[in-house]
Steps between C-alpha positions, in 0.01 A plus 500: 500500500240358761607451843314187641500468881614195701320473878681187582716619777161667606224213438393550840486863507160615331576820622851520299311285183243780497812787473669310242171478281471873517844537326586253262345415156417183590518199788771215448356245708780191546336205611744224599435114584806394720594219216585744222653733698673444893193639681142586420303818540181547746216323422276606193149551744773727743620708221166531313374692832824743464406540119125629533589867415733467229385710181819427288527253278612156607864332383491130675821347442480137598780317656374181514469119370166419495389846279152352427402441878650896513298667209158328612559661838630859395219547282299679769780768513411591144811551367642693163818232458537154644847399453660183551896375462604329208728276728185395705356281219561282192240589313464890503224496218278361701467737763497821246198350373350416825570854613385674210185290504415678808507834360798614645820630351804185496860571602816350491796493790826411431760444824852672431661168454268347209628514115271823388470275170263286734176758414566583165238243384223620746605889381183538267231366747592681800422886617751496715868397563663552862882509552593417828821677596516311822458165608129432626400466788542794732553903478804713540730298315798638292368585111656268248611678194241362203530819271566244195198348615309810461654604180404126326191501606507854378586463159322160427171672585599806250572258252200302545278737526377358837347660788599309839618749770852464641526516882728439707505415921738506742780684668348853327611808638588842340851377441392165321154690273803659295593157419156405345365783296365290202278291781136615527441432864705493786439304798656677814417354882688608783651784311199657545386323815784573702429877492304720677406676199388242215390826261838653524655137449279463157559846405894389480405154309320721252732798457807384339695665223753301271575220735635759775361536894457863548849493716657380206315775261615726800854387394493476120398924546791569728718312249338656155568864669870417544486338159365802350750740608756310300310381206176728473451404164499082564269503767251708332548205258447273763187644652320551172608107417381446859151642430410293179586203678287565794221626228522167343462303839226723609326426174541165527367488824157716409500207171518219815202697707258460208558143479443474894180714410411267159580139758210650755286649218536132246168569292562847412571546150741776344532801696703816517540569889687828610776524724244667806286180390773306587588657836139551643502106503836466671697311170741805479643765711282758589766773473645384216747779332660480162869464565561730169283799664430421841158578433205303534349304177251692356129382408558429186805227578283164461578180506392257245386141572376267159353160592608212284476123542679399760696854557491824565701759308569773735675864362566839659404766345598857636484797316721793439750584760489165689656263248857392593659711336 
């Protein structure tokens, strides 16, 4: 999963944008109008001048009413997704063909509230969908439990053989990421802006295990080694069950990073990438262990991407010791 980083509790910090860019995967830029949402962010010139040094791709999630004013003015930012809110307009069509007409990638937002049926039409256009799990409009709210969201969305893309990315924004913390591990990006603001160390703070966005916070991992040891005194036997059981489960996830995850790398790579044709491939270009974990071994993949573990019309097949491929098993 990609963490994408939200400066707007810091828009006016350059300083604190520049720190952020050095850490996250990419820059969630929120820009708000005061009609669609209660309030509206800093001027676009203001912001532009806080924005000069950013390397990362650009996420701009538009909050507004009048989108088409908004995408002829962001197009100076040069960004990788424009994204606009399904609730802002009554003709959504419209505006993923303007968008894509201007070379850029076309996303969908969806507010917490709004039927998720809403963007099913609009699913194979679109790169992008974004599930807010907080009302728009300002950072630090309270995250608003949209797992079924995630897992729709999910499984219509697996059984559509699309390609959109799933991300989600707001209230993400390393509580809440356990909540979302079938999204592709998270979106995390003053998580990370509220610390004095945003590394540390995107290390612990990055590095969870089985939907647990490493206090609660902390816990589930102290508990298996009280288990295991009475029942041995079960909790071996449990551990080796454990294992396959987190081999499957972590499988499925590598499978998601190749479609990241296929969605910024969209002319290349069939490929077999390895899993070093993969983590020199920051779509997968660069210590990345096989839960079976705890060893890293070897060389020869590859990941296999075939190009068809409209879809990508995507399939794992490891060798040897490192299949689940």
């Amino acid at each position: 999963m990609k963490i994408a980083g939200s400066f707007l509790t810091i828009q006016e910090e350059k300083n604190k944008i520049d720190k952020l860019n050095d850490v996250v995967d990419q820059i969630h830029f929120d820009i708000m109008d005061g009609s669609f949402t209660e309030r509206p962010t800093l001027p676009l010139e203001k912001i532009k001048e806080n924005l000069k040094d950013i390397d990362k791709p650009i996420d701009i999630h538009l909050m507004v009413i009048d989108i088409k004013r908004y995408v002829n003015e962001i197009l100076k930012f040069k960004p990788t997704y424009i994204t606009f809110h399904i609730e802002a307009t009554d003709n959504p069509k419209y505006f993923i063909n303007y968008i894509k007409n201007k070379n850029i990638k076309v996303g969908i937002a969806i507010n917490p509230e709004t039927n998720i049926d809403e963007i099913y039409p609009y699913l194979d256009d679109i790169d992008l969908v974004l599930i807010m799990s907080v009302h728009p409009g300002k950072g630090g709210q309270t995250f608003i439990d949209i797992t079924d969201r995630i897992e729709k969305l999910y499984e219509f893309r697996r059984r559509n053989d699309l390609s959109y990315v799933i991300e989600v924004d707001g209230g993400i913390n390393d509580q809440t990421i356990n909540k979302i591990q079938k999204a592709d990006i998270a979106v995390s603001g003053s998580y990370i802006t509220s610390s004095d160390n945003y590394q540390e703070k995107v290390h612990a966005l990055k590095n969870y295990m089985k939907g647990f916070t490493l206090a609660e991992l902390l816990g589930v040891i102290v508990l298996l080694g009280i288990i295991s005194i009475i029942a041995i036997g079960t909790v071996d059981r449990n551990i080796k069950e454990g294992r396959k489960k987190t081999c499957k996830t972590q499988e499925t995850n590598i499978i998601e990073g190749a479609k990241m790398w296929l969605i910024d790579n969209p002319n290349t044709p069939s490929i077999e990438l390895t899993i070093s491939e993969l983590q020199n270009g920051g779509y997968i974990d660069d210590n990345l262990l096989s839960p079976m071994t705890e060893e890293e993949y070897d060389e020869n573990s590859i990941v296999v991407i075939t190009k068809g019309t409209n879809k990508y097949n995507v399939t794992f491929n490891p060798v040897g010791k490192d299949r689940c098993n």
